[in-house]
Phi, psi and omega in degrees: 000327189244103186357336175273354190247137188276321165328299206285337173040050189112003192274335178282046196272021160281342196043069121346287202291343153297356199245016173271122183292195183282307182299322162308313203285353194259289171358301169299308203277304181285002158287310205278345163266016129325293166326304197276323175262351182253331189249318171315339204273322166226016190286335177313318182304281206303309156345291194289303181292024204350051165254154231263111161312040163358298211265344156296299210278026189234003231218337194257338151284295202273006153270338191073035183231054190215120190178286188083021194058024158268148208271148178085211155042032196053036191282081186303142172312098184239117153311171164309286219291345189282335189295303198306309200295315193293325191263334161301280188313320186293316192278297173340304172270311218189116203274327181297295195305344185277297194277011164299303156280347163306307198295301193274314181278281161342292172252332188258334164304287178318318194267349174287295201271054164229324201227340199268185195262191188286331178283323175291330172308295187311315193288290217260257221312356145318285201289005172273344181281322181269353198059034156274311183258132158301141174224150192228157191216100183257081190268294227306168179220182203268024238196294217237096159278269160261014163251034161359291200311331170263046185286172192251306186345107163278147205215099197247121173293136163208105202067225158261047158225145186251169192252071205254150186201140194149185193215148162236171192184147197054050172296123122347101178061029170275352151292311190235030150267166185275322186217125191243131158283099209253099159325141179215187180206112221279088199279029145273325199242340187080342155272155176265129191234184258185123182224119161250120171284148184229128161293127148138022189250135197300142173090346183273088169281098149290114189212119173336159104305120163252175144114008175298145185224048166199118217051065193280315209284002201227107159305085187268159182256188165216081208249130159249140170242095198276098174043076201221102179325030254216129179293159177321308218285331152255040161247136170316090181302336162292341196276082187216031159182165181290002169266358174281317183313317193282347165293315173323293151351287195309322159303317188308330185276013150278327173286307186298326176317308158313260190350298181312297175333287199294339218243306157335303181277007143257331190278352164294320179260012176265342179268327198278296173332332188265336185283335169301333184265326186306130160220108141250159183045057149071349149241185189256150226276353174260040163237038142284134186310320186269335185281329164288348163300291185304325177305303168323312185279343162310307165347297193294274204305347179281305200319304179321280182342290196316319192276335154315304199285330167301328177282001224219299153277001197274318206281328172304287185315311186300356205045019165226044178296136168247187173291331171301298164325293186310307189305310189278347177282325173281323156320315206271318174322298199282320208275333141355266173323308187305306187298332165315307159292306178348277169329309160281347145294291207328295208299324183293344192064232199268338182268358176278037189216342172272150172328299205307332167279339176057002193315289201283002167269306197307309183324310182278329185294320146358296202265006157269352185273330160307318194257336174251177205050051199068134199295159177294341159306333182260301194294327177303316195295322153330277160321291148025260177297355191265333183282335210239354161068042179223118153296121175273005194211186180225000000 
């Protein structure tokens, strides 16, 4: 992304990478050589088999780039923009390893120290810092998508145990995590509260989605919850409406904002590196007049990005981010990103369809980075009600 890195040839021309402190910029640099030496080297494999990195994401803890700025609890110290650049880099490379950390760092971390008590902190985010423990965030249902807030999942107290039942779908690490943050809807109040589940609690089932041909390399679930047993004391106490959840969200959509970014900023610089090499008709495809169109207009939208996303922390560091900001960086991001690959399959020919080239991975990984944490239809509609004060949804 930033002019200093030789790989990037240019990708910084706003010159960004000036507006870094020395500790982002040391961040950046130990995320993007991660990347360029631990994960670009096999993530095809682990892609084409669609199997779980084990030995990357335990590689993301003993580098320290799993936190997301949360202060304490063995967390390493991240700003927003430093929080953003690590989820920019993962995703640069693998679209799985980013949400492999939206997921762990992002929703089940974020909702422990955002919401839970001082023993749950102390108990899970250490070892979730190091990737001893695994973590899963089970809002969505198979009924409920982008309508989250009408989830069904019930949640009945007796005594000091709550009772939970119900189904989730698409869990991020709901097969092999140590502990899941499971939403319910409380049927004394009719609010939604927050349960951490230790998989392996009688009644509680997980089973992969399989046949996926986006994030392969990233496990989602299918969790049914049969009467499953969980103590007051693993209930979030801070967790006591779907507007505490929605805090949780709200960050998350700086990071897929980040995420896009990085899946741009690969596919700018795998096109451009291949048109530099590429000799066709007898020169090389960047001194044609149309491969340089396109490179310029990639150029411009990765350029955009950084600056939505440079903007994204600063507002974060301000305390004023809202859900609207948030909503429209992620909307404008991914749908972005998408057209930016697009263009580097093109530009690549026939050789854009191979692994070996990664394009077509970002390509597919892309349209899960488009559909979650709300579609771009819902984050427009979001945005929406907020310029036009008429909700268009319910």
């Amino acid at each position: 992304m930033f002019e200093n890195i030789a790989r990037a040839r240019g990708t910084d021309f706003f010159k960004i990478g000036d507006q870094l402190t020395p500790e982002e910029r040391e961040y950046w640099n130990r995320a993007r050589h991660f990347v360029d030496d631990e994960v670009l080297p096999v993530i095809n494999g682990f892609w084409e088999r669609a199997e779980f990195p084990r030995e990357l994401v335990r590689r993301l803890g003993e580098l320290g780039l799993v936190g997301d700025g949360i202060a304490g609890y063995g967390c390493p110290p991240m700003s927003p923009i430093a929080t953003g650049l690590v989820h920019l880099e993962l995703n640069r490379g693998d679209g799985s390893l980013g949400t492999f950390l939206g997921v762990q760092a992002g929703l089940a971390m974020q909702s422990i120290a955002m919401l839970g008590s001082e023993e749950q902190k102390a108990r899970w985010l250490p070892k979730m810092a190091d990737v001893d423990a695994l973590g899963a965030f089970a809002l969505t249902e198979p009924d409920h998508g982008s309508d989250s807030v009408g989830l069904e999942t019930t949640a009945r107290r007796d005594g000091d145990t709550w009772v939970l039942d119900g189904r989730k779908k698409w869990i991020g690490n709901g097969t092999v995590a140590d502990v899941v943050v499971v939403w319910a809807r409380d049927v004394a109040d009719g609010q939604v509260k927050g349960f951490l589940v230790e998989p392996g609690t009688p009644g509680y089932d997980a089973r992969r989605i399989d046949g996926k041909v986006s994030l392969r390399a990233v496990w989602q679930a299918e969790i049914t919850l049969t009467g499953v047993e969980v103590s007051e004391a693993n209930r979030l106490p801070e967790a006591n409406s779907f507007r505490d959840t929605a805090r949780v969200l709200a960050g998350t959509r700086n990071a897929v904002a980040w995420g896009a970014l990085g899946h741009a900023t690969a596919g700018y610089e795998i096109a451009l590196g291949y048109c530099t090499e590429r000799t066709q008709f007898g020169k090389p495809l960047v001194s044609f007049q149309i491969v340089q169109d396109k490179l310029v207009k990639m150029l411009a939208e990765v350029c955009s990005m950084q600056l939505y996303c440079l903007r994204l922390g600063r507002l974060i560091e301000e305390g004023s981010l809202t859900d609207t900001i948030a909503a429209i960086a992620k909307m404008n991001n991914t749908r972005r990103a998408r057209e930016v690959i697009a263009e580097a399959r093109d530009l690549l020919g026939g050789n854009g369809i191979l692994l070996d080239f990664h394009v077509m991975r970002h390509m597919a990984d892309m349209e899960a980075l488009h559909t979650y944490e709300g579609t771009e239809t819902i984050q427009t509609l979001i945005v929406g009600r907020d310029i036009t004060g008429v909700g268009a949804f319910s």
